[in-house]
Backbone as a printed PyTorch tensor [residue, N CA C, xyz], in Angstrom:
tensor([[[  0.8390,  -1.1720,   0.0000],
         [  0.0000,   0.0000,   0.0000],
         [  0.8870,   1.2390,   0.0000]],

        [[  0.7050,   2.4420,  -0.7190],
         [  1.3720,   3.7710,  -0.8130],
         [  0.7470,   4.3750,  -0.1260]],

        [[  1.0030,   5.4330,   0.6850],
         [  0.2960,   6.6750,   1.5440],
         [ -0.6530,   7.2350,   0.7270]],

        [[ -0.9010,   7.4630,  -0.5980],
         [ -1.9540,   8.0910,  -1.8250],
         [ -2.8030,   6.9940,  -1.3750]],

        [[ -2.7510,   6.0600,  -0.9610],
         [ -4.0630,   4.8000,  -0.9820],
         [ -4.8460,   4.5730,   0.2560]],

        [[ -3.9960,   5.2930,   1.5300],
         [ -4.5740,   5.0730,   2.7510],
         [ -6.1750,   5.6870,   2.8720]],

        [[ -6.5130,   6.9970,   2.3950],
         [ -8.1140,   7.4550,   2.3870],
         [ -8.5040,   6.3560,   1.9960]],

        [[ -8.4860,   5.8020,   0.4530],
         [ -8.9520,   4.4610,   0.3910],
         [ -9.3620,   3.2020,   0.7870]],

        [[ -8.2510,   3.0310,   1.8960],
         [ -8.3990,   2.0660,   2.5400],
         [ -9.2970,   1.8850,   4.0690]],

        [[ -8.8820,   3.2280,   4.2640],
         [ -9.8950,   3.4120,   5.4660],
         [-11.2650,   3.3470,   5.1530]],

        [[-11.6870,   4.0580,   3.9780],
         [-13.2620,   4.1090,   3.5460],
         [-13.6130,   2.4050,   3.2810]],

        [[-12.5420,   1.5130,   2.6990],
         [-12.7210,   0.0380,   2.9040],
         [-13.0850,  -0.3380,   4.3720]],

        [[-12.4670,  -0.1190,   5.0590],
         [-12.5630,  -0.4430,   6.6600],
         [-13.9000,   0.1870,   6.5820]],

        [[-14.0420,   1.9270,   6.6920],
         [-15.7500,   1.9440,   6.9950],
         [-16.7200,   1.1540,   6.4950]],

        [[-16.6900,   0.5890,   5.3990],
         [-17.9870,  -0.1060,   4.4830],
         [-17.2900,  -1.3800,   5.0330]],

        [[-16.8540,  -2.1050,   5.4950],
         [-16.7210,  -3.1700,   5.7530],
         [-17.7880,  -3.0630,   7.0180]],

        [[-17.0810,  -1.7950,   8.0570],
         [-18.6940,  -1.9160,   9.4570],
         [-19.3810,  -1.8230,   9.1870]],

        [[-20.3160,  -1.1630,   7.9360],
         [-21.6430,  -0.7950,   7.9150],
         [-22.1670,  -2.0000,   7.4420]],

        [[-21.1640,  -2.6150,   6.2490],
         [-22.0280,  -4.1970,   6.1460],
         [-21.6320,  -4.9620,   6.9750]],

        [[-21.4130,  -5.4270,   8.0350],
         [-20.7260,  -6.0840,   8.5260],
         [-21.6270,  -6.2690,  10.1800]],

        [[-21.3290,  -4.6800,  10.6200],
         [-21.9030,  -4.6340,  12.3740],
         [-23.1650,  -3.3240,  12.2420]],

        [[-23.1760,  -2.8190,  11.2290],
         [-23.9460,  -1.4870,  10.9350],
         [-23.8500,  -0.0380,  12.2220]],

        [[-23.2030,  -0.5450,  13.0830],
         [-23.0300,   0.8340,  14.2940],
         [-21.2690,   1.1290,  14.2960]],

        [[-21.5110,   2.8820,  14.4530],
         [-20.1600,   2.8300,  14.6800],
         [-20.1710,   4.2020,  15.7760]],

        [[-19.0520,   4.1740,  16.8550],
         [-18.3990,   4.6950,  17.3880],
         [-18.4750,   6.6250,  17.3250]],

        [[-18.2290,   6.7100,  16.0350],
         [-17.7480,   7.6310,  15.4240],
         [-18.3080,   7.8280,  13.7550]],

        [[-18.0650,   9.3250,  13.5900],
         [-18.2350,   9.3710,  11.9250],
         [-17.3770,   9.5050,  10.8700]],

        [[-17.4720,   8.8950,   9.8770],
         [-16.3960,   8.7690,   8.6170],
         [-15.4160,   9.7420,   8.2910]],

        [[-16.0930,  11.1640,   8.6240],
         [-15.2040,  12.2020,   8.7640],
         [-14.0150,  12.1220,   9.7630]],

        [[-14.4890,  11.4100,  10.8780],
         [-13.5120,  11.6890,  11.8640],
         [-12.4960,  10.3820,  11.9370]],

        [[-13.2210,   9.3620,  11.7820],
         [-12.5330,   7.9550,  11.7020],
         [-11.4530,   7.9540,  10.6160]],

        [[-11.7920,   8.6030,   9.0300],
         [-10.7430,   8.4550,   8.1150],
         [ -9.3400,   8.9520,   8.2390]],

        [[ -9.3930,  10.3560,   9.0720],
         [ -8.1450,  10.5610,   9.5600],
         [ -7.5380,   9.7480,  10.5460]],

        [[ -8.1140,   9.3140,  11.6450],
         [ -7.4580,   9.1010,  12.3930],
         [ -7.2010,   7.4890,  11.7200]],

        [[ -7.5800,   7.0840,  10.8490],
         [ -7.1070,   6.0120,  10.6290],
         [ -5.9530,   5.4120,  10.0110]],

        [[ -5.8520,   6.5970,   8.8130],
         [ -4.4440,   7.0940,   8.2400],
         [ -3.0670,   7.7040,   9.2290]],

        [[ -4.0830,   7.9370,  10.0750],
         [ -2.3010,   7.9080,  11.1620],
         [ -2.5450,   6.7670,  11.9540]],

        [[ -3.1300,   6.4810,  12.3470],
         [ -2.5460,   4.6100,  13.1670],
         [ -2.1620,   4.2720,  12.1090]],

        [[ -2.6390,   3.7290,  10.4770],
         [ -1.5000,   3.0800,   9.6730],
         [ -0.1170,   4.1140,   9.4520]],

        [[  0.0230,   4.9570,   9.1220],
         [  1.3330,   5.6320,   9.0420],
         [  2.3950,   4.7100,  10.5080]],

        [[  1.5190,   5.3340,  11.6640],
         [  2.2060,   4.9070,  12.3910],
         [  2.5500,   3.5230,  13.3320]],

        [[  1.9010,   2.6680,  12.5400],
         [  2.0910,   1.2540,  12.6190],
         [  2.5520,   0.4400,  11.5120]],

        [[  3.3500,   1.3500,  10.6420],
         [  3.7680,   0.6620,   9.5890],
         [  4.6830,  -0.9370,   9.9260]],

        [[  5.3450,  -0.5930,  11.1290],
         [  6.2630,  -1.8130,  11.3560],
         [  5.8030,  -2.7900,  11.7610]],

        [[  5.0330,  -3.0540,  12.6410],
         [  3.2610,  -3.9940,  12.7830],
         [  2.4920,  -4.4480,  12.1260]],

        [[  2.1240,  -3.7570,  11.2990],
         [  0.8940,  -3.8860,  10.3740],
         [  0.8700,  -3.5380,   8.9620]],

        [[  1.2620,  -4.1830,   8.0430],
         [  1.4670,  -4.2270,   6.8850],
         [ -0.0800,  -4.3440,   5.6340]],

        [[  0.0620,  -3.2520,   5.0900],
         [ -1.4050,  -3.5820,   4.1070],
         [ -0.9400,  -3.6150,   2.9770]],

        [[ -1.6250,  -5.1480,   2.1480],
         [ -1.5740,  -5.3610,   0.7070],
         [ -3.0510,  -4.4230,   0.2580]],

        [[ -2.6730,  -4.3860,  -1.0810],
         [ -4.3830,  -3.6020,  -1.7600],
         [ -4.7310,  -4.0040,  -2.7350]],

        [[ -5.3560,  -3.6250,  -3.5590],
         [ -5.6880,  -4.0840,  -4.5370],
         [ -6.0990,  -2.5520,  -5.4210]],

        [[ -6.0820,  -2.3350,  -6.2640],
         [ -6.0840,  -0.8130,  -6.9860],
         [ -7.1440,  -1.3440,  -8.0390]],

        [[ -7.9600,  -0.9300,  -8.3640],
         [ -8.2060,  -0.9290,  -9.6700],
         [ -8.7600,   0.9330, -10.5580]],

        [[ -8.3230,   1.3160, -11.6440],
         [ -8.4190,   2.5290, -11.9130],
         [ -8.0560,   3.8490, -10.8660]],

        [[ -7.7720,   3.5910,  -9.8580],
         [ -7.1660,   4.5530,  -8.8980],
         [ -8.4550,   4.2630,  -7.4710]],

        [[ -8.7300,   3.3510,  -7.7670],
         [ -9.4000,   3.3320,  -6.8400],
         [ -9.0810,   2.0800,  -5.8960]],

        [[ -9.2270,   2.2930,  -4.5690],
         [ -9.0670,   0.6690,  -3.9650],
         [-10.0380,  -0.2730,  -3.7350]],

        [[ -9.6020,  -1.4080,  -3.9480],
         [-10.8790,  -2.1210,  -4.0450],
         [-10.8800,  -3.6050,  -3.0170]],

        [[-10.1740,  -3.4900,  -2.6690],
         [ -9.8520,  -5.2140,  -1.6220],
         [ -8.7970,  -4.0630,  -1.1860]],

        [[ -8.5940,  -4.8210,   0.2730],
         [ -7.3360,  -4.8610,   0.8380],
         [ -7.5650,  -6.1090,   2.3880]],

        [[ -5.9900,  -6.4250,   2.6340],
         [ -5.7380,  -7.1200,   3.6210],
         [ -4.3880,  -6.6120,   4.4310]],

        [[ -4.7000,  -6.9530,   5.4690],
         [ -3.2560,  -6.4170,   6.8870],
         [ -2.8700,  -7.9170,   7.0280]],

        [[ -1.8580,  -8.0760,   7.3380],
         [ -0.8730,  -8.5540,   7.7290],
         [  0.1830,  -7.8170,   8.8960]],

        [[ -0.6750,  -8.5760,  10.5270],
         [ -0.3380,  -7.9040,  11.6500],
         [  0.9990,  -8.7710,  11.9270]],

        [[  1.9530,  -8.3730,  12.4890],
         [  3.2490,  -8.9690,  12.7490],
         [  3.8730,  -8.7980,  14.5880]],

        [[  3.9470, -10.1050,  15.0910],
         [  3.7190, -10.3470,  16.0410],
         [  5.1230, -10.9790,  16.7540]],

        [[  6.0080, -10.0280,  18.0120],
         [  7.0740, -10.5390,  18.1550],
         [  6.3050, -12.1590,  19.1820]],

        [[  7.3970, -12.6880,  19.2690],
         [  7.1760, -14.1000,  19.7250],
         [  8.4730, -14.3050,  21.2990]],

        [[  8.1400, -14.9500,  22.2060],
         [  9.0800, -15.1370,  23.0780],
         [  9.8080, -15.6280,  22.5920]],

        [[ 11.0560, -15.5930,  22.7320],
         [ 12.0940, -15.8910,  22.5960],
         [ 12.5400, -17.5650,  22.6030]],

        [[ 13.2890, -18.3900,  22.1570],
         [ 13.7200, -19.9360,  22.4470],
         [ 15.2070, -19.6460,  22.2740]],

        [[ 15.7690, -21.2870,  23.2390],
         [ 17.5130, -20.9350,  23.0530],
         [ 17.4010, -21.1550,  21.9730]],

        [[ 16.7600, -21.9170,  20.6310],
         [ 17.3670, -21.5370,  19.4750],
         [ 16.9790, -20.8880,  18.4390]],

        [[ 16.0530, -19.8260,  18.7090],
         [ 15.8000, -18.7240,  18.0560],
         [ 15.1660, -17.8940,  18.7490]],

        [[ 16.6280, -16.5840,  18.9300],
         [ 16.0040, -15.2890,  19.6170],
         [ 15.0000, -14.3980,  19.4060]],

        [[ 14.5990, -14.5900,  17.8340],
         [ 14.0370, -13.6460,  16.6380],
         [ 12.8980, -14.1430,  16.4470]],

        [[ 12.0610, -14.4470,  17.1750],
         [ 10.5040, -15.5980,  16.1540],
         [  9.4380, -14.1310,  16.3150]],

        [[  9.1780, -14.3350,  15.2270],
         [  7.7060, -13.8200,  15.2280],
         [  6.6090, -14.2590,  14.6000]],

        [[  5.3690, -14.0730,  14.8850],
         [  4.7240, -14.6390,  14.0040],
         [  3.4690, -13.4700,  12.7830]],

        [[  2.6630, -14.1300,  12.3500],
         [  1.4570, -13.1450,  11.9520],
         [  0.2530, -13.4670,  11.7190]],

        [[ -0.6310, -12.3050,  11.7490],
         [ -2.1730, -12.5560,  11.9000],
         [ -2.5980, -11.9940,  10.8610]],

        [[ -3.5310, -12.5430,   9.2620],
         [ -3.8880, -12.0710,   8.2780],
         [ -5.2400, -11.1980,   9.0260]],

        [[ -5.6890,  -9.9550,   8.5800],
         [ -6.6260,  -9.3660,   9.3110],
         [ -7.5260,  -8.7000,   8.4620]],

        [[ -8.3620,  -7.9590,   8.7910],
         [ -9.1050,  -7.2670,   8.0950],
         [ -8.9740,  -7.4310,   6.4080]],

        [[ -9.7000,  -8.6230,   5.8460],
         [ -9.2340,  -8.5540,   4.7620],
         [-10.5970,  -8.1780,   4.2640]],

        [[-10.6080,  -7.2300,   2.6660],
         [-12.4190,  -6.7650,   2.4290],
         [-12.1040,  -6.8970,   1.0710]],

        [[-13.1720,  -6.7860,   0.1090],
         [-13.0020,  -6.6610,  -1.3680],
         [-14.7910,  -6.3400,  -1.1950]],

        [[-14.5860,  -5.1990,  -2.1550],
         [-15.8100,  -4.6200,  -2.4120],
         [-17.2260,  -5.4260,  -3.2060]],

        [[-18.4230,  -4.8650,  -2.4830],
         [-19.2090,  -6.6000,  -2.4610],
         [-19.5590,  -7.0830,  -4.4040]],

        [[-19.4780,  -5.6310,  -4.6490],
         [-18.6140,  -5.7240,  -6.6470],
         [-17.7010,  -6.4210,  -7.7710]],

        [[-17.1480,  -6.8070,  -6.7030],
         [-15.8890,  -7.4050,  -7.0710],
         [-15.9810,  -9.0470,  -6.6620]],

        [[-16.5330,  -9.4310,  -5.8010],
         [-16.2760, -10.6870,  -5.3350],
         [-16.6300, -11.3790,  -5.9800]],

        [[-16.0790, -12.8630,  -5.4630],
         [-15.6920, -14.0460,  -6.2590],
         [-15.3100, -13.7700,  -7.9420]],

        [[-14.2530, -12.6620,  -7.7380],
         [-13.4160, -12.6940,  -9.2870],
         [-12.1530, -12.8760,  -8.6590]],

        [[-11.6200, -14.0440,  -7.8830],
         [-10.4290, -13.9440,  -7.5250],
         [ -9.8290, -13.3490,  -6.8850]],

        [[-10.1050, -11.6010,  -6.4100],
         [ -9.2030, -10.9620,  -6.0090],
         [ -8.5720, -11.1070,  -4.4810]],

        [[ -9.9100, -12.1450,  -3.8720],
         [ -9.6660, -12.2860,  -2.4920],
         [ -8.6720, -13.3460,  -2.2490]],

        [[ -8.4410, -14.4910,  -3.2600],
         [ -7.7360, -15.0450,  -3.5000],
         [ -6.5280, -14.4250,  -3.6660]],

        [[ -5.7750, -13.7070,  -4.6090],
         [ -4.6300, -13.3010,  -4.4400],
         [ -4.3090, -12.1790,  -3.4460]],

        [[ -4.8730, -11.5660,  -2.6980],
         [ -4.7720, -10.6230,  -1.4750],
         [ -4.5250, -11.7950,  -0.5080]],

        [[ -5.1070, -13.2470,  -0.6270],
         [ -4.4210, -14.4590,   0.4190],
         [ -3.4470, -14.8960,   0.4050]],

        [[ -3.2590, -15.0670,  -1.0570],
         [ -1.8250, -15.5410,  -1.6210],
         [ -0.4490, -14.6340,  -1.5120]],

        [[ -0.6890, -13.0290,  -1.9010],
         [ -0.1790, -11.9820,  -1.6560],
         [  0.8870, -12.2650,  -0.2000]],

        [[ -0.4500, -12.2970,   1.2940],
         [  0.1190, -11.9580,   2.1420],
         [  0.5710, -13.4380,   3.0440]],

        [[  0.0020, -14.6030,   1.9320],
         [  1.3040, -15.9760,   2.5820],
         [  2.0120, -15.5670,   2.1330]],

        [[  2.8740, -15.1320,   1.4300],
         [  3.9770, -14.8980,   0.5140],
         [  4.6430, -14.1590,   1.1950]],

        [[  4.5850, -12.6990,   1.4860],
         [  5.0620, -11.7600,   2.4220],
         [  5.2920, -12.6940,   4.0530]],

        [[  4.5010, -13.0830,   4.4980],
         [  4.3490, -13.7390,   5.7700],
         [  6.0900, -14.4310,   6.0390]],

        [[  5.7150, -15.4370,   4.4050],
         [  6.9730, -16.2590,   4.2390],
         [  8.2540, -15.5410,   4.2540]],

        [[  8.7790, -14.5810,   3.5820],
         [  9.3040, -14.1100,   3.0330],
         [ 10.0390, -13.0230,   4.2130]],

        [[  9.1890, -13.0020,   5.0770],
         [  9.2200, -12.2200,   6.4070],
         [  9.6970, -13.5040,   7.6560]],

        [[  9.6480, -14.5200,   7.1860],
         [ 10.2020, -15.9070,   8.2150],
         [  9.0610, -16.1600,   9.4150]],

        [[  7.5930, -15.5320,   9.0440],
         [  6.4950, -15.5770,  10.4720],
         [  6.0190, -17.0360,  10.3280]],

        [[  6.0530, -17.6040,  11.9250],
         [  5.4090, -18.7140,  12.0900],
         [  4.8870, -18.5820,  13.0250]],

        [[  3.3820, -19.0880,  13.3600],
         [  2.3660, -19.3040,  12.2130],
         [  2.0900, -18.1360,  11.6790]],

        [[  0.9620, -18.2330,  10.7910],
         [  0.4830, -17.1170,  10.0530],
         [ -0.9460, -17.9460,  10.5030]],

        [[ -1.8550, -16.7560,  11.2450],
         [ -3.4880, -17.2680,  11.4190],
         [ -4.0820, -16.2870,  10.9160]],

        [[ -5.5260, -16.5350,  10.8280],
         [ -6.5640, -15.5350,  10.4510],
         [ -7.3900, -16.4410,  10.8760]],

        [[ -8.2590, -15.5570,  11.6250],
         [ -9.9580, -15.5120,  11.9110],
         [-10.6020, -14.8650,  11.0700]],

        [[-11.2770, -15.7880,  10.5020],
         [-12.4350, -16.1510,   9.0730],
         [-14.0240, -16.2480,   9.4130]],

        [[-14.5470, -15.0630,   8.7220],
         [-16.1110, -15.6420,   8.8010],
         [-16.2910, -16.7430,   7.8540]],

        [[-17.8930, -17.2120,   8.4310],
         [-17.6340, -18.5360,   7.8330],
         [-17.6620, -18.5590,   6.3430]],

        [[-18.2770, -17.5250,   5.3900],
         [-18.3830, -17.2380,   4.3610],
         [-16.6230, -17.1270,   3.6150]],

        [[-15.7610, -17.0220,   4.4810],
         [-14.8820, -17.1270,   3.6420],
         [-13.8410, -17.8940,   4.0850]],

        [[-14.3140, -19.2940,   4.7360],
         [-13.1530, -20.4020,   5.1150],
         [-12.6040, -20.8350,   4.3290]],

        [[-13.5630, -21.3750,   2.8250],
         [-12.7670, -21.8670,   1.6630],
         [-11.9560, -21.0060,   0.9650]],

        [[-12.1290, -19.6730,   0.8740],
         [-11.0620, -19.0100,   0.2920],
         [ -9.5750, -19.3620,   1.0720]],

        [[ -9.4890, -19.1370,   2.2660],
         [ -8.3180, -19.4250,   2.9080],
         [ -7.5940, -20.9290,   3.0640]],

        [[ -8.5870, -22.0230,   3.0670],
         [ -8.4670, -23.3260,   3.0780],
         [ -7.5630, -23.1700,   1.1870]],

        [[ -8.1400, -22.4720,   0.3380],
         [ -7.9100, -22.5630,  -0.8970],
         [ -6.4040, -21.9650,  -1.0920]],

        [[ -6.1630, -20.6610,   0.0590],
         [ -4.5460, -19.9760,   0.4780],
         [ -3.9460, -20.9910,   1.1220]],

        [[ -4.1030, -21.9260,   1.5100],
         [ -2.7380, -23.0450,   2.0030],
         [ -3.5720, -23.0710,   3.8400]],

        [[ -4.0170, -22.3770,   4.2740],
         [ -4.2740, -22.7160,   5.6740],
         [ -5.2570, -23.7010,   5.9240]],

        [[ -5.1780, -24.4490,   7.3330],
         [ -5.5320, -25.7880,   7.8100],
         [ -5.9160, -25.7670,   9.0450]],

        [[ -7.2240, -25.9030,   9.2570],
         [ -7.5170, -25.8590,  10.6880],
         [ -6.3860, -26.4910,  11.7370]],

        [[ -6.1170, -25.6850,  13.0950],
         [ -5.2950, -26.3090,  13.9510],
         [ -6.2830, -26.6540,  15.0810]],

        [[ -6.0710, -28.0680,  15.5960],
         [ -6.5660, -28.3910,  16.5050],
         [ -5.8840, -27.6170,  18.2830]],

        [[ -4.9230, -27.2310,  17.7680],
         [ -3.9600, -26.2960,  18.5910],
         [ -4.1430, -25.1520,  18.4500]],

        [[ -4.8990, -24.1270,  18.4120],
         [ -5.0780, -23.1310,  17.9890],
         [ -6.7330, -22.8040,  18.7940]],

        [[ -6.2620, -22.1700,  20.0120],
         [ -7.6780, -22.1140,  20.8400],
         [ -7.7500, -20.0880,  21.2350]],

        [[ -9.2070, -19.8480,  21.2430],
         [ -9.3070, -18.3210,  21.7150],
         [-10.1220, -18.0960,  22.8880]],

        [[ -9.9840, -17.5510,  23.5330],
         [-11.1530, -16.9380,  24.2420],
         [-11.9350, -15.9080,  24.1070]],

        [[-12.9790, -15.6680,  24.1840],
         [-13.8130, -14.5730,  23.6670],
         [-14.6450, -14.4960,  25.1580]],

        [[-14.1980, -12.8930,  25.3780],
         [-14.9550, -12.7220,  26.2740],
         [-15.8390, -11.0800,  26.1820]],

        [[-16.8840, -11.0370,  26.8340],
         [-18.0630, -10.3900,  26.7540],
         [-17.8150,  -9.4490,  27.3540]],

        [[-18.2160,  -7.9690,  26.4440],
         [-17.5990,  -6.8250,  26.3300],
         [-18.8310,  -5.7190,  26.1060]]])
């Protein structure tokens, strides 16, 4: 993602809540800025692939990056969490969500993160099952009420 693309991406993030949870916090006016500076300033964390089409954005996915405790034989582990991934409801099932998966195994790899997870609605398990990921029977959350 280039800094010219971040308005973009944030207005992705808004239309993702409105279809998604329909309430928000705050209004688009105020959320788009401040959203473009948490990404500015989480660039080293949080990495966004996009997707452009005609100057416009149209999918995007984060790729959150996660230091890891330490082992005697590797001081350096980290891992990552595929996140917020959206493609405009226009666009779907032409692939693009597919390579925004593929995109950010690739980076993940390429970056040495183990594991790489994402929490998936259920509408889009097979896309990711289709990116190389595999349910872990090791892989537990808690969700608690907020």
């Amino acid at each position: 993602m280039r800094d010219d693309e971040l308005v973009g991406v944030a207005r992705l993030r808004w239309q993702w809540l409105e279809e998604n949870q329909g309430t928000a916090s705050t209004t688009e006016e105020e959320f788009v800025p401040a959203f473009v500076t948490w990404a500015q300033d989480n660039r080293s964390s949080h990495r966004c692939l996009v997707v452009v089409d005609d100057g416009v954005v149209v999918g995007m996915a984060w790729l959150a990056i996660y230091q890891r405790v330490p082992s005697p034989s590797n001081m350096h582990r980290f891992s990552g969490d595929l996140q917020s991934m959206y493609v405009v409801p226009d666009r779907r099932d032409s692939g693009l969500g597919g390579q925004l998966i593929d995109a950010v195994v690739r980076l993940a790899d390429e970056l040495g993160l183990k594991p790489l997870t994402v929490n998936s609605s259920g509408r889009a398990i097979s896309a990711y099952v289709r990116g190389g990921f595999v349910t872990s029977p090791g892989l537990l959350k808690a969700e608690f009420a907020r």
